[in-house]
RODO-2510 file (C-alpha; in nm, 4 decimals, decimal comma):
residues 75
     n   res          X          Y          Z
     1     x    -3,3475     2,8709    -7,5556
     2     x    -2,9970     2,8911    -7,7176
     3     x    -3,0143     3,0854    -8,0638
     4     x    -2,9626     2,7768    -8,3159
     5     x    -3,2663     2,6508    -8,0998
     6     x    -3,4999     2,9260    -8,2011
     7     x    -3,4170     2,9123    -8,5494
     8     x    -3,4603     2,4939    -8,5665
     9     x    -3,8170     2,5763    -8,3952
    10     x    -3,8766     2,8678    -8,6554
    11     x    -3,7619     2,6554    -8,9531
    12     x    -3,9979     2,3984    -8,8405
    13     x    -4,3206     2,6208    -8,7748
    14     x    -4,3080     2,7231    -9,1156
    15     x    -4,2598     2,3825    -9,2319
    16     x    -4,5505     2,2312    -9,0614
    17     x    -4,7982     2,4675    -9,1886
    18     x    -4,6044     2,4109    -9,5750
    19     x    -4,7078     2,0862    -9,5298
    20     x    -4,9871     2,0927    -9,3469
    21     x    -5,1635     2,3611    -9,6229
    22     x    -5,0126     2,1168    -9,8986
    23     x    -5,2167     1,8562    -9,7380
    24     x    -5,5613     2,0027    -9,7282
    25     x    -5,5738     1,9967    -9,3843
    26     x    -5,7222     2,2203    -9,1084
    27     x    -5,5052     2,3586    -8,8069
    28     x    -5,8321     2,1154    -8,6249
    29     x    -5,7723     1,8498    -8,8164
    30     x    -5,3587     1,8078    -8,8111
    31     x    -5,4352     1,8998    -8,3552
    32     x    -5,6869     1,5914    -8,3847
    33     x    -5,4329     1,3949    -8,5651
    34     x    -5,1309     1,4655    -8,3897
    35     x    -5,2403     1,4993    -8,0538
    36     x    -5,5696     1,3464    -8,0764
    37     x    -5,8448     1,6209    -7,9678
    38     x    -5,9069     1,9768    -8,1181
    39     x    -5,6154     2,2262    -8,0324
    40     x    -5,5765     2,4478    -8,3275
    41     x    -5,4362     2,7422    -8,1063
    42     x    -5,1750     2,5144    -8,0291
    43     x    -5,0512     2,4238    -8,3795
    44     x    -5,0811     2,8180    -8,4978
    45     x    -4,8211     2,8752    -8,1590
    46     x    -4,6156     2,6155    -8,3130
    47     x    -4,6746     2,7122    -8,6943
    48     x    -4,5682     3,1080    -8,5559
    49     x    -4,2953     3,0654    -8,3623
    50     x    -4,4642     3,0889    -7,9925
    51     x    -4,4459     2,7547    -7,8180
    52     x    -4,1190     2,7121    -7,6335
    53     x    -4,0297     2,4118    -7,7509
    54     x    -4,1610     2,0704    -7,8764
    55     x    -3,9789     1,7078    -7,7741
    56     x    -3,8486     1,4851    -8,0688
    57     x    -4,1200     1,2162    -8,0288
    58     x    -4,3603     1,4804    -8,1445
    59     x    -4,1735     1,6571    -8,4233
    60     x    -4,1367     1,2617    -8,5102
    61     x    -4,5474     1,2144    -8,5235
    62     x    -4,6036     1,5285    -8,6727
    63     x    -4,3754     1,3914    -8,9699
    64     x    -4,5531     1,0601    -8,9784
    65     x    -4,9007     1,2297    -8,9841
    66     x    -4,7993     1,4592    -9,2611
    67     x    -4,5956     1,2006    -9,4774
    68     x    -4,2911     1,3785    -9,4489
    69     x    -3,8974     1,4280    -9,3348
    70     x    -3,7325     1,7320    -9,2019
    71     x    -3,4907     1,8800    -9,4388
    72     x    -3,4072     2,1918    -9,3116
    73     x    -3,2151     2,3098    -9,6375
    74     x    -3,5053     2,3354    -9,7844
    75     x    -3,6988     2,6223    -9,6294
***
């Protein structure tokens, strides 16, 4: 994964669990919502940096499910 990559995949880590901690919601709870069965080991890989990548269409539901857009700027 090219540098800029790593960083986008960083930036948005942190910005899930921003978001998902300013929503009240369990690591459980956003897995269940997003994906639609328990994997909270998967969201902490994403919320720290260890998952290799995730597609667009699911950054795009993880937005939807936590009533947000990306601005990158911001974190």
């Amino acid at each position: 994964m090219a540098r800029g990559e790593l960083n986008i995949m960083r930036k948005f880590g942190q910005f899930v669990k921003f978001k998902r901690r300013q929503k009240g919601l369990t690591q459980s709870e956003l897995a269940q919502l997003v994906y639609g069965k328990n994997d909270r080991q998967y969201i902490s890989k994403i919320e720290n940096n260890k998952v290799e990548g995730i597609n667009l269409s699911t950054m795009e539901t993880f937005l939807e499910v936590l009533d947000a857009d990306m601005d990158f700027k911001s974190l």
